[in-house]
N, C-alpha and C positions, 0 to 999 in steps of 0.2 A: 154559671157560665153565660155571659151575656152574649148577647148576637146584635151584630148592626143595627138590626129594625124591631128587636123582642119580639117576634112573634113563633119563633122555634125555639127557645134556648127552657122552656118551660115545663114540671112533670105534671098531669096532671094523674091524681089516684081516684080511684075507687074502692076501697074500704072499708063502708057501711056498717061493718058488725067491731065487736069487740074495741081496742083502741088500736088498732092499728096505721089509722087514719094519722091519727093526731100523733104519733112515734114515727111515724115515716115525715112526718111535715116537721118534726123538731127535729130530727136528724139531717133534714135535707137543708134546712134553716141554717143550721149551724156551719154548712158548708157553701154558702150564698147562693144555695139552688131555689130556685121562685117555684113554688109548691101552689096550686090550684084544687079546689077539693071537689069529690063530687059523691054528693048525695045518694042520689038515685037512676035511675035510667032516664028520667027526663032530663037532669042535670045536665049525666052526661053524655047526649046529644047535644044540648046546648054547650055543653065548654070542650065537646072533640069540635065543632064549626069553629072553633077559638084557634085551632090548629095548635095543639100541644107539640111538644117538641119530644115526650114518651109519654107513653101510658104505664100506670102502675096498677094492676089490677089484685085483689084477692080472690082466688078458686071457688070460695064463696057467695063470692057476688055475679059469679057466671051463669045465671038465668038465662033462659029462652030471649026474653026481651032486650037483656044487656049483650048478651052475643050477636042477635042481630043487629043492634046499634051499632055496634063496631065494625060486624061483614059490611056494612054500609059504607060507615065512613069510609073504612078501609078500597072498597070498594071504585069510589069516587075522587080515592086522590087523583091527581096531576102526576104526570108517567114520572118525573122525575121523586117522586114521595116515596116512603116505605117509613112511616111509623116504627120502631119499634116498641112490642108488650111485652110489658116485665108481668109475669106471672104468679105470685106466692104461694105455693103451695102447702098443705097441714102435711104432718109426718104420717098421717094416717090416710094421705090420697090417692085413689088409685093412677099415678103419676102417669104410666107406659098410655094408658086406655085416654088420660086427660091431653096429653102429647097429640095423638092419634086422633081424636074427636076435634080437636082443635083448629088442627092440621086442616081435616076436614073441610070446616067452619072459615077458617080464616085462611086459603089457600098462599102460597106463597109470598109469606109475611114473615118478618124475623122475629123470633119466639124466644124471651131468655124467663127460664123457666131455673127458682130459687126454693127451697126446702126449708119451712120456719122450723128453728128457729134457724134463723141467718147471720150470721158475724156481719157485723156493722161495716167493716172495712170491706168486707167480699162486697155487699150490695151497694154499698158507696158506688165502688169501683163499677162496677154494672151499668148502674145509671150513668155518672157522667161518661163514660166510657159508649153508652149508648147516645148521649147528647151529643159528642163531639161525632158520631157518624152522620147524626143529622144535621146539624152545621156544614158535614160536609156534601149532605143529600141539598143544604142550602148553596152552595158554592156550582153544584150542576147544575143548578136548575137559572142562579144568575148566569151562568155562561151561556145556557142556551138562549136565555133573551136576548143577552148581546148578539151572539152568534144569529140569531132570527135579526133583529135589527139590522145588522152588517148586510146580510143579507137582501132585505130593504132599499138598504141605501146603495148597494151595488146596483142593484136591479135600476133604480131610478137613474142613478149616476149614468151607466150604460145607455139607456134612451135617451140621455141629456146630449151624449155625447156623439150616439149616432145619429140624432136631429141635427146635432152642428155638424156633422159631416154632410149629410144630404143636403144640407143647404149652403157650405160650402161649394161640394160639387157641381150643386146647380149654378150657382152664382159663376163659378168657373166658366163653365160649361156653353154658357150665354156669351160670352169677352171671348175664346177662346177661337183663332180660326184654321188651325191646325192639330191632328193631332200631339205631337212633339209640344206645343203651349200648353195645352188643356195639361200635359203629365207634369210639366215646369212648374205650371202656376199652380197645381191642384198641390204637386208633393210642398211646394213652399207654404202653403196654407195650412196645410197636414202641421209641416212642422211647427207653425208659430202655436197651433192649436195646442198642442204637444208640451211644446212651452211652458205654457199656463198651468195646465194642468200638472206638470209634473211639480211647478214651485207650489201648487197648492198642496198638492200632496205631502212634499217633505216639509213645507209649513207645518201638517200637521192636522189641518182645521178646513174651514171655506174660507179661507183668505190667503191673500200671501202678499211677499212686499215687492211694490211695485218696481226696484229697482231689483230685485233678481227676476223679476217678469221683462225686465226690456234688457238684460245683460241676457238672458238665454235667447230672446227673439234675432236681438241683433247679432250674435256671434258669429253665426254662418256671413254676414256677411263685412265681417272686418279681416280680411284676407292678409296672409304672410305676415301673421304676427303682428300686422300694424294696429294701431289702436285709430281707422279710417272714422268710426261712430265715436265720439265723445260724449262720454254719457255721466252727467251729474244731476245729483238732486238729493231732499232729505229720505230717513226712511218712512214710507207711506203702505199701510194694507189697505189693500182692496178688494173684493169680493170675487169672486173665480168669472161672474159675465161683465163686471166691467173691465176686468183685464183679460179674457178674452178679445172683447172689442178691441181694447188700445192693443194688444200684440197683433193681432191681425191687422190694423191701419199700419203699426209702424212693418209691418212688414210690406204694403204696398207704399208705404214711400219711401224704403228701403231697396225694394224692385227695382220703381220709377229710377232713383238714384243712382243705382247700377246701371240701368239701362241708358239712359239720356242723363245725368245730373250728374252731382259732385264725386261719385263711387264710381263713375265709369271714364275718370283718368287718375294715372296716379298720383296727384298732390292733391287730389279732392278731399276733403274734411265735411262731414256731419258733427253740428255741435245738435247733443239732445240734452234739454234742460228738463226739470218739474223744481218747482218752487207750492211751498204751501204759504199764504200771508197770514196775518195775525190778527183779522177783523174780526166784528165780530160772529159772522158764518162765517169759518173758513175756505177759503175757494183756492184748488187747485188748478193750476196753470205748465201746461206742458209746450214747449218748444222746439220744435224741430230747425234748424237752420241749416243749411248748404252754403260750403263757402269752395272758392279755387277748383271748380268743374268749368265746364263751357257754358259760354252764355244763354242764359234763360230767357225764352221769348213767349209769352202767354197763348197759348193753343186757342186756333177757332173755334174749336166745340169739345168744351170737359171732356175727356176721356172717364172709363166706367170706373179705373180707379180712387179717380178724382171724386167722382160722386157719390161714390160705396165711403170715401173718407168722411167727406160732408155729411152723408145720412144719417153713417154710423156714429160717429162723435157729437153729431147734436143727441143723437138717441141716451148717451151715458153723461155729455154737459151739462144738458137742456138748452142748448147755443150752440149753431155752428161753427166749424173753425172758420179762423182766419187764415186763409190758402195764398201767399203773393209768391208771382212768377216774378222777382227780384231779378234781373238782368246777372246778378253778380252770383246768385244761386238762390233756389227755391226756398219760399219758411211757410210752413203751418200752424198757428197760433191758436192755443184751444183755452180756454176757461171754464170752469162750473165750480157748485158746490161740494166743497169734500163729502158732505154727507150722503150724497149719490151714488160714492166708490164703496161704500159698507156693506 
């Protein structure tokens, strides 16, 4: 019965007297069960650390010394373990008393206890029959790593997530001169964040593709069914903080746009471009363009959106944007290398 990783699918026996040894290893043999033998009680200590996948013991070899080998091992598994011993017994053993003592000895352990001589198909069945519970004592014990890891990674997820909120908020918080803005801007930040997150999630992985990251960002603000954001490009993954970044920028000049630019009349058009070139570092190029709004006139002093753009997108470029107050409507012109976005 083979297992994934071979280290439980294996019997190992114990016994030392008569042939028993070597009739249990031809019989198991022939049925492609991997047979492990063991000597004496030092043996086996050494090949229960081996983690057998059963024990096959004879009544015989149940010394002082080999018993407590086994309350030990026994002892010491991992919560998810439970060994089973197969036990042999002679027709002449005091069976009820050897049950009982054992019981003792080896407390709450599963005990399959056989009478020589034994029909070959009955103890067949015993063993693999005990194999395939431990295979599946192997299938809890993988769930609970995963489930521990899941775990893990929630836990960190969750701080990832409530750091970008608090600093979100702050960042709000500072620009905001009213209550009623600070709940506008913050819930709009909320959602782009939201965004991100959720295309990574049904991606699957830490990534997702950049074009269901700016189709969820932008949505809320392509209004009455119009298609006001035109949005093309190839498909590109990128890593959940550098699309975080870009959902958050395109949501403040998404704002902006709505507020004073091409979104806040109705024949306004945003064309949003990304192109990837074919050099040889790739470098992705994303474009924002405003066309058919009111005319654009370049402000005396950057506003904090303007600068949270500039900051943030040199930070995932390595190059600021290109920001021009275009008379005809605003464009932000970004470049870096792809390999940034991974």
């Amino acid at each position: 019965m083979p297992g994934v990783d071979g280290t439980l699918d294996w019997v190992l026996i114990l016994a030392p007297y008569r042939r028993d040894a070597e009739y249990l290893r031809t019989l198991l043999d022939e049925h492609e069960v991997t047979v492990r033998l063991a000597a004496g009680s030092e043996e086996l200590a050494s090949r229960l650390n081996e983690t057998p996948g059963v024990l096959v013991v004879t009544h015989e070899a149940l010394n002082e010394a080999v018993l407590a080998i086994i309350a030990k091992h026994l002892a010491e598994q991992p919560d998810w373990s439970e060994m089973p011993i197969i036990v042999l017994l002679d027709r002449a053993a005091p069976q009820a008393r050897m049950r009982t003592e054992l019981s003792s000895v080896w407390p709450r352990t599963r005990q399959i206890f056989y009478q020589r001589p034994v029909g070959t198909l009955e103890l067949l069945s015993g063993i693999q029959s005990a194999l395939l519970s431990r295979l599946r004592q192997r299938d809890v014990r993988d769930h609970i790593e995963r489930e521990t890891e899941l775990r893990r990674e929630l836990n960190h997820r969750v701080k990832n997530i409530l750091a970008s909120v608090t600093a979100i908020f702050r960042m709000t918080q500072r620009t905001s001169t009213t209550t009623e803005k600070l709940v506008d801007d913050f819930s709009g930040r909320l959602d782009a964040l939201s965004a991100v997150h959720s295309a990574v999630f049904e991606a699957g992985g830490e990534t997702a593709d950049l074009a269901d990251i700016i189709k969820r960002t932008c949505s809320p603000y392509c209004g009455d069914g119009e298609d006001r954001i035109i949005a093309e490009g190839p498909s590109i993954q990128v890593g959940r903080d550098p699309g975080t970044t870009i959902a958050l920028c395109l949501h403040e000049l998404a704002t902006n746009a709505l507020k004073y630019g091409a979104l806040s009349v109705p024949g306004g058009r945003v064309h949003l471009k990304w192109d990837v070139d074919s050099e040889s570092e790739p470098a992705l190029t994303i474009r924002w363009i405003e066309t058919g709004g009111p005319l654009v006139a370049e402000p005396s002093k950057p506003g904090y959106g303007t600068r949270y753009i500039r900051s943030a997108l040199r930070g995932i470029f390595g190059s600021p944007p290109e920001i021009i107050f275009d008379p005809n409507g605003l464009r932000c012109i970004v470049a870096g290398p792809l390999s940034r976005f991974r």
